[in-house]
VOTOR-131595 format. One record per atom (N, C-alpha, C, O, CB): x, y, z. Coordinates in steps of 0.02 Angstrom, whole numbers, plus 50000, padded with zeros to 5 digits. Glycine has a CB too. Example, Ala and Ser with C-alpha at 12.3 -4.5 7.8 and 13.67 -1.06 7.14 Angstrom:
! VOTOR-131595
@px->50660; py->49716; pz->50390
@px->50615; py->49775; pz->50390
@px->50660; py->49835; pz->50390
@px->50712; py->49834; pz->50423
@px->50565; py->49776; pz->50452
@px->50642; py->49888; pz->50354
@px->50684; py->49947; pz->50357
@px->50645; py->50002; pz->50394
@px->50670; py->50057; pz->50402
@px->50704; py->49970; pz->50286
***
This chain:
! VOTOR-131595
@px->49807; py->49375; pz->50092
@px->49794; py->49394; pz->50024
@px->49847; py->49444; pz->50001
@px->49879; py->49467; pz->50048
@px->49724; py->49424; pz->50016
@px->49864; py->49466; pz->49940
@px->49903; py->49487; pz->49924
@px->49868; py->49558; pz->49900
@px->49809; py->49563; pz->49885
@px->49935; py->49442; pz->49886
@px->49909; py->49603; pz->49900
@px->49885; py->49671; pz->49932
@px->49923; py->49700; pz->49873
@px->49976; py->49675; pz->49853
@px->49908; py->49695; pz->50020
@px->49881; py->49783; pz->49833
@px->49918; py->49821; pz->49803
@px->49903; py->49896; pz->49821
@px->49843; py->49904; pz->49810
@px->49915; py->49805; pz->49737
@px->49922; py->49937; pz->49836
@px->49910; py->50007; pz->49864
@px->49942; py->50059; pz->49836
@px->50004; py->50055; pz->49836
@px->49926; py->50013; pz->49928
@px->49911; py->50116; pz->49808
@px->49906; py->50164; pz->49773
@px->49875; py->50220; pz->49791
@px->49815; py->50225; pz->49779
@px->49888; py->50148; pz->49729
@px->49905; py->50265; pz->49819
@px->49889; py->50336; pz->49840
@px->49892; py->50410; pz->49795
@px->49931; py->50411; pz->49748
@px->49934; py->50345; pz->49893
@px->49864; py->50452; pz->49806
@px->49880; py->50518; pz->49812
@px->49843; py->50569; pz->49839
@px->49790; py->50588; pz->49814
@px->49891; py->50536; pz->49763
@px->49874; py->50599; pz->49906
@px->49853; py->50638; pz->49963
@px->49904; py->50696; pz->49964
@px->49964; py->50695; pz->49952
@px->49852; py->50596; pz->50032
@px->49863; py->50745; pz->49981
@px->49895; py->50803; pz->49989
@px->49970; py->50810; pz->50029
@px->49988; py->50786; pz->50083
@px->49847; py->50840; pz->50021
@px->50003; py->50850; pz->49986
@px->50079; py->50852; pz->50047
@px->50078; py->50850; pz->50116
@px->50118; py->50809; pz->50138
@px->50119; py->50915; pz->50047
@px->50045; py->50881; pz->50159
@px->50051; py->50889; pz->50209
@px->50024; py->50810; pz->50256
@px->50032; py->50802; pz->50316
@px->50018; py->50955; pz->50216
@px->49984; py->50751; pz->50199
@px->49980; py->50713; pz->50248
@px->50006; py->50634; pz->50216
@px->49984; py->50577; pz->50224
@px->49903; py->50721; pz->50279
@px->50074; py->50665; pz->50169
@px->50100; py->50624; pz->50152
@px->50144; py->50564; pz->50191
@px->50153; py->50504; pz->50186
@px->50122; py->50654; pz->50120
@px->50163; py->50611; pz->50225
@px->50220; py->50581; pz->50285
@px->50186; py->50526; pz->50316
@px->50211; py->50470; pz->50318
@px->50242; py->50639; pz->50350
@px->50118; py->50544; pz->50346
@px->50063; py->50512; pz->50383
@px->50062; py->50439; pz->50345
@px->50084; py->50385; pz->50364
@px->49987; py->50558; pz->50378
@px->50023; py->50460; pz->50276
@px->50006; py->50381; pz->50258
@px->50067; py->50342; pz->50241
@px->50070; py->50284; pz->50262
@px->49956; py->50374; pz->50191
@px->50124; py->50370; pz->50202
@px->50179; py->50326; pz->50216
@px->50208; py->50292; pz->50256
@px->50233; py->50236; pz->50251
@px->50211; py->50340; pz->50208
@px->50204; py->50338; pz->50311
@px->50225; py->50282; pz->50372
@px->50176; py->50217; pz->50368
@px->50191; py->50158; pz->50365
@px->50215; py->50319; pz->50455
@px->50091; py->50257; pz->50370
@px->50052; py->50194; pz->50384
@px->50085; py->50151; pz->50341
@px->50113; py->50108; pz->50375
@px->49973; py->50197; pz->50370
@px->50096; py->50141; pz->50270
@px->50085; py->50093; pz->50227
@px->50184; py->50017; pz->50221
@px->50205; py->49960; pz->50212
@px->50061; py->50158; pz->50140
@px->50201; py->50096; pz->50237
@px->50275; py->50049; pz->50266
@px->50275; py->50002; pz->50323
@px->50312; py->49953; pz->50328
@px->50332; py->50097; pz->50292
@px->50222; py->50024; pz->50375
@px->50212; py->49988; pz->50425
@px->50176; py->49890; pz->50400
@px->50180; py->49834; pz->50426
@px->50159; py->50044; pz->50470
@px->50139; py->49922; pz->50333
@px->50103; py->49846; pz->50315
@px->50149; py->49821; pz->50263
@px->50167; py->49765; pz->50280
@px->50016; py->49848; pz->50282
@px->50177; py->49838; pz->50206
@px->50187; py->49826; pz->50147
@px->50260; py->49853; pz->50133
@px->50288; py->49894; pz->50169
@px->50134; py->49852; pz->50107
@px->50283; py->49827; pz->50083
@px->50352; py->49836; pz->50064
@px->50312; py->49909; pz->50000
@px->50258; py->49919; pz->49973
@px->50403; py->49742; pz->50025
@px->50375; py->49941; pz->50002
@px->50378; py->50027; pz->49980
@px->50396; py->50003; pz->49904
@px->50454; py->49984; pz->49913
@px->50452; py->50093; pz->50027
@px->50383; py->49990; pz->49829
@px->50373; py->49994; pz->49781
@px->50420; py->50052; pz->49739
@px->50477; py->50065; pz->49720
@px->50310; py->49996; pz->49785
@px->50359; py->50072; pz->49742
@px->50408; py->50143; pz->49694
@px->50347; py->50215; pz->49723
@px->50286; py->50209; pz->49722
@px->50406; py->50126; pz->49560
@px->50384; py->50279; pz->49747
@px->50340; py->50334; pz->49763
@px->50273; py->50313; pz->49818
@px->50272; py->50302; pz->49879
@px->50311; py->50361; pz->49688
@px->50229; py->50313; pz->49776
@px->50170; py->50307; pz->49808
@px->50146; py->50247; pz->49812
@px->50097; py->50249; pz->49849
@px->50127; py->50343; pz->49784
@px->50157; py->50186; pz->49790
@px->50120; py->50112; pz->49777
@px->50177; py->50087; pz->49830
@px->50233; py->50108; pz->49846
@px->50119; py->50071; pz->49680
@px->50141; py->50039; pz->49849
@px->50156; py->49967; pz->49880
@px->50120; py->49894; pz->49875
@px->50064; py->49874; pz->49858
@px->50153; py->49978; pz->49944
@px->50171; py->49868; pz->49895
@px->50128; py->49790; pz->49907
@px->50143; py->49745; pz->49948
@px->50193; py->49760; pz->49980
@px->50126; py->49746; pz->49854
@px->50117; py->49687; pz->49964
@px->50123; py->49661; pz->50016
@px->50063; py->49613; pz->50024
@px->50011; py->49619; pz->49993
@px->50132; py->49709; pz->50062
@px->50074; py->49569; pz->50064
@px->50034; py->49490; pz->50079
@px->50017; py->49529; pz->50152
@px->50054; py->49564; pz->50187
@px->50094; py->49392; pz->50081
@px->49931; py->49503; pz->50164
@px->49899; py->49536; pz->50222
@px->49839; py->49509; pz->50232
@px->49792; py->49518; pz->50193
@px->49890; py->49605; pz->50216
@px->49836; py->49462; pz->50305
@px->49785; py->49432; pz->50288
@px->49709; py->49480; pz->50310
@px->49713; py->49540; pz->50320
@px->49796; py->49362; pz->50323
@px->49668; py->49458; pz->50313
@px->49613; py->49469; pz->50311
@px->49600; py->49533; pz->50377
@px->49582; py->49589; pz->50359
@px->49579; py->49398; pz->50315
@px->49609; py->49520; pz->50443
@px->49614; py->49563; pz->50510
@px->49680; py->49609; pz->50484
@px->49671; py->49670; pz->50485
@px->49631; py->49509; pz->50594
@px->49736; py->49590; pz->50465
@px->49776; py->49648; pz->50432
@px->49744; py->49711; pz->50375
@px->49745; py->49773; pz->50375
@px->49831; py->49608; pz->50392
@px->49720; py->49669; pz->50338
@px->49687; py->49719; pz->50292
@px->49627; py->49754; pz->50316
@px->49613; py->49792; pz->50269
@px->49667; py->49685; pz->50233
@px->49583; py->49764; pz->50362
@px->49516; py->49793; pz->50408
@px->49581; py->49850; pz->50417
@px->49591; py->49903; pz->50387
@px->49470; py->49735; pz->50497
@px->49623; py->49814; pz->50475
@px->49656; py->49859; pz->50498
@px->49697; py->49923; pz->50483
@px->49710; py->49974; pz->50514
@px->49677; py->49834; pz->50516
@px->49710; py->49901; pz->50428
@px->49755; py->49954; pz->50372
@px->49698; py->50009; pz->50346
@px->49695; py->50071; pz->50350
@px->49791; py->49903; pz->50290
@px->49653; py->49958; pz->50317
@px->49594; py->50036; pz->50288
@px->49562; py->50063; pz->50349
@px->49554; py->50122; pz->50333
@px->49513; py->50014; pz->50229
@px->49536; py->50055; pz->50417
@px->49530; py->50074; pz->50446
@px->49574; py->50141; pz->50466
@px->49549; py->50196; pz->50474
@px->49522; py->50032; pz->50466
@px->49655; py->50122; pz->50474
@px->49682; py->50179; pz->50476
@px->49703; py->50243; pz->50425
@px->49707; py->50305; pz->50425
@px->49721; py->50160; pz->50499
@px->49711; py->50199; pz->50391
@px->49702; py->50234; pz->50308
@px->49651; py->50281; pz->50312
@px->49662; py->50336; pz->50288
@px->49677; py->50179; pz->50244
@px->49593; py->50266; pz->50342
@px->49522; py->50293; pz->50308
@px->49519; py->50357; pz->50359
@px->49493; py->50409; pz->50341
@px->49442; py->50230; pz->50314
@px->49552; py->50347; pz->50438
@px->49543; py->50400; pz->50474
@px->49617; py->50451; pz->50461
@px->49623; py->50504; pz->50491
@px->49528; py->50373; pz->50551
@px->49670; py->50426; pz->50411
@px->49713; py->50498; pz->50406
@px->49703; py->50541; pz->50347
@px->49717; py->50600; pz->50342
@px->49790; py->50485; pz->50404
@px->49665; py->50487; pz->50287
@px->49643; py->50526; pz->50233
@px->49567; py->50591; pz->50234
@px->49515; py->50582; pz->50266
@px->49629; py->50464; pz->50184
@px->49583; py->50656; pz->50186
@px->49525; py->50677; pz->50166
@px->49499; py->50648; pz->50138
@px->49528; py->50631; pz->50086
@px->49521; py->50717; pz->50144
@px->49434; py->50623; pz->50146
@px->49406; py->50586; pz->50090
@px->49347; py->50615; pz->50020
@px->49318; py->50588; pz->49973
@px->49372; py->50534; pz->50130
@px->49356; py->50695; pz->50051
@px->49354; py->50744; pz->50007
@px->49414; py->50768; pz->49938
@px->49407; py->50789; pz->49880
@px->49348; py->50790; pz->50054
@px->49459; py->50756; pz->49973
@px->49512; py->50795; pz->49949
@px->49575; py->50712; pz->49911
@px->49601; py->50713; pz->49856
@px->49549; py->50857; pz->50036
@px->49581; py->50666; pz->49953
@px->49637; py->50618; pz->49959
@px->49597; py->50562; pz->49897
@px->49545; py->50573; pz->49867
@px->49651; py->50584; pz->50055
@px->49628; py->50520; pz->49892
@px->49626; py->50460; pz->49839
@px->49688; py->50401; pz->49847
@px->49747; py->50403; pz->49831
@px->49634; py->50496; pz->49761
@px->49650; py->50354; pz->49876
@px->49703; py->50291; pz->49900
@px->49659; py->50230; pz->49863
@px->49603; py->50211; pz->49881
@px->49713; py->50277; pz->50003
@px->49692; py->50208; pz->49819
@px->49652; py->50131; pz->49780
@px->49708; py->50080; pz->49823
@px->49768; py->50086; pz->49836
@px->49662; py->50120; pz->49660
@px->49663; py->50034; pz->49835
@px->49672; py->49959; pz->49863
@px->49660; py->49902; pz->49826
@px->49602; py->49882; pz->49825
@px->49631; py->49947; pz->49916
@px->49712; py->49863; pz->49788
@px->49689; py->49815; pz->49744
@px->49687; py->49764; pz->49789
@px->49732; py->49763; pz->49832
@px->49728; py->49803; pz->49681
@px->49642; py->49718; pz->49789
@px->49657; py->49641; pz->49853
@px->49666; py->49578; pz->49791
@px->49646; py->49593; pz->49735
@px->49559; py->49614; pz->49926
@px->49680; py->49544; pz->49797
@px->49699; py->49469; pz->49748
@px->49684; py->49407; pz->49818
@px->49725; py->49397; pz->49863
@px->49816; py->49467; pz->49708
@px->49639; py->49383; pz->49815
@px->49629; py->49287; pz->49854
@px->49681; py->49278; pz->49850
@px->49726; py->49293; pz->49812
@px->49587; py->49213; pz->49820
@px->49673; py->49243; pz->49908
@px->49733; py->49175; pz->49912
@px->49738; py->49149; pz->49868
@px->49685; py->49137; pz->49839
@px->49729; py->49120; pz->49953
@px->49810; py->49120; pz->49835
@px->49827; py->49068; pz->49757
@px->49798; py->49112; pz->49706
@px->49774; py->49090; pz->49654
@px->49780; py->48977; pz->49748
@px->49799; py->49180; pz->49720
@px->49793; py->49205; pz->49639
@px->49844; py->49283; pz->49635
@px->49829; py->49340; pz->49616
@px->49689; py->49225; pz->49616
@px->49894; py->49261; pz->49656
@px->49930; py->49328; pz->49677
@px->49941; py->49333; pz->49592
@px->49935; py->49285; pz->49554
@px->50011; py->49324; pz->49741
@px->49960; py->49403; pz->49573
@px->49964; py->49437; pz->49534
@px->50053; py->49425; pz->49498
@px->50099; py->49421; pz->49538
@px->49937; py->49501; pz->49567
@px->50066; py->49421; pz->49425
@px->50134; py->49439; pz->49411
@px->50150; py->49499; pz->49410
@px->50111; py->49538; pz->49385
@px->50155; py->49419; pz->49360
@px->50201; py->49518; pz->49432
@px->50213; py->49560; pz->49403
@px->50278; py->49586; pz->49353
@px->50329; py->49562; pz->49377
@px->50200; py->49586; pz->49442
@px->50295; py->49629; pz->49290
@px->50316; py->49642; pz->49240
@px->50346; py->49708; pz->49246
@px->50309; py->49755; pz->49230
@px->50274; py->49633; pz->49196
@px->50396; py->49718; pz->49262
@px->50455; py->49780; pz->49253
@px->50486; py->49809; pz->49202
@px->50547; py->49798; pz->49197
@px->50505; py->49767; pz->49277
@px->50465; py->49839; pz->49169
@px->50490; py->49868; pz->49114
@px->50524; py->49930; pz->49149
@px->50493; py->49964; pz->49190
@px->50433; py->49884; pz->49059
@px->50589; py->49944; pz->49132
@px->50646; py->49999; pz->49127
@px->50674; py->49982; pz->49211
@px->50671; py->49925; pz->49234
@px->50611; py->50098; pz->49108
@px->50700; py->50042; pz->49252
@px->50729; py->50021; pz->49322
@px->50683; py->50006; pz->49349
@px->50628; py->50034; pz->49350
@px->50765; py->50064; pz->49363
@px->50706; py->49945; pz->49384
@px->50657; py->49907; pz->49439
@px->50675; py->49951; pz->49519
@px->50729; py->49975; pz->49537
@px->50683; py->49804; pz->49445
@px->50618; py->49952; pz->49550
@px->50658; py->49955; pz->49629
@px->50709; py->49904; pz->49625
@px->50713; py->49856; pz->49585
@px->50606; py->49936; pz->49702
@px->50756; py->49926; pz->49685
@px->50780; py->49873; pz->49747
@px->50735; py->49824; pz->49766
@px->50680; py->49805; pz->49748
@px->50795; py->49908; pz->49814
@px->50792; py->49803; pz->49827
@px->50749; py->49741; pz->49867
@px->50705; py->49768; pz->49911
@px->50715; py->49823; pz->49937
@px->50792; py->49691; pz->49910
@px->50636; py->49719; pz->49925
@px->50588; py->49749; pz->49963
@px->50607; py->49772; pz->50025
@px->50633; py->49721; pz->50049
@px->50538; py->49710; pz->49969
@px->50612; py->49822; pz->50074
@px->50647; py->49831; pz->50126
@px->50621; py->49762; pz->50201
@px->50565; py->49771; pz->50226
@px->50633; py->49920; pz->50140
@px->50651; py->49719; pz->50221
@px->50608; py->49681; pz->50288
@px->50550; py->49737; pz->50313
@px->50555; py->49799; pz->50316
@px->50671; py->49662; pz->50366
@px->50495; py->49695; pz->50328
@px->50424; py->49736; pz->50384
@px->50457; py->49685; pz->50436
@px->50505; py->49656; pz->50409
@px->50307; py->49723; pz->50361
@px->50450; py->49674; pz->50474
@px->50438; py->49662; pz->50540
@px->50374; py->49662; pz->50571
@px->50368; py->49651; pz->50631
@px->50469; py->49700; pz->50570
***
């Protein structure tokens, strides 16, 4: 499924979820990413997600889109670059 991710967590555990999210998804712009992830990928991601965030304090939205209904998307002004390879 096709994956959209949107954060904001305190400085100090910024470093943390970025890595997580570079590890699943191509890096967007700042804080958002996206990326195709199937089903055991995506458990896995909020799972880790869920144990580096405060969930007092932090705020991470997860958009998911089904299969065959991925999302367009529309760039108005500078676009990123190219998505960097995940591996």
């Amino acid at each position: 499924m096709y994956v959209i991710v949107v954060y904001d967590t305190a400085a100090k555990r910024n470093p943390k979820v970025l890595k997580l999210c570079r590890k699943y998804l191509h890096h967007i712009q700042r804080s958002v990413f996206e990326g195709r992830l199937s089903e055991a990928q995506l458990v896995k991601f909020r799972h880790e997600m869920a144990s580096l965030i405060d969930h007092g304090y932090d705020h991470v939205t997860i958009y998911t889109f089904p299969p065959g209904t991925a999302p367009q998307r529309v760039l108005l002004g500078t676009g990123p670059g190219e998505p960097e390879t995940i591996l």
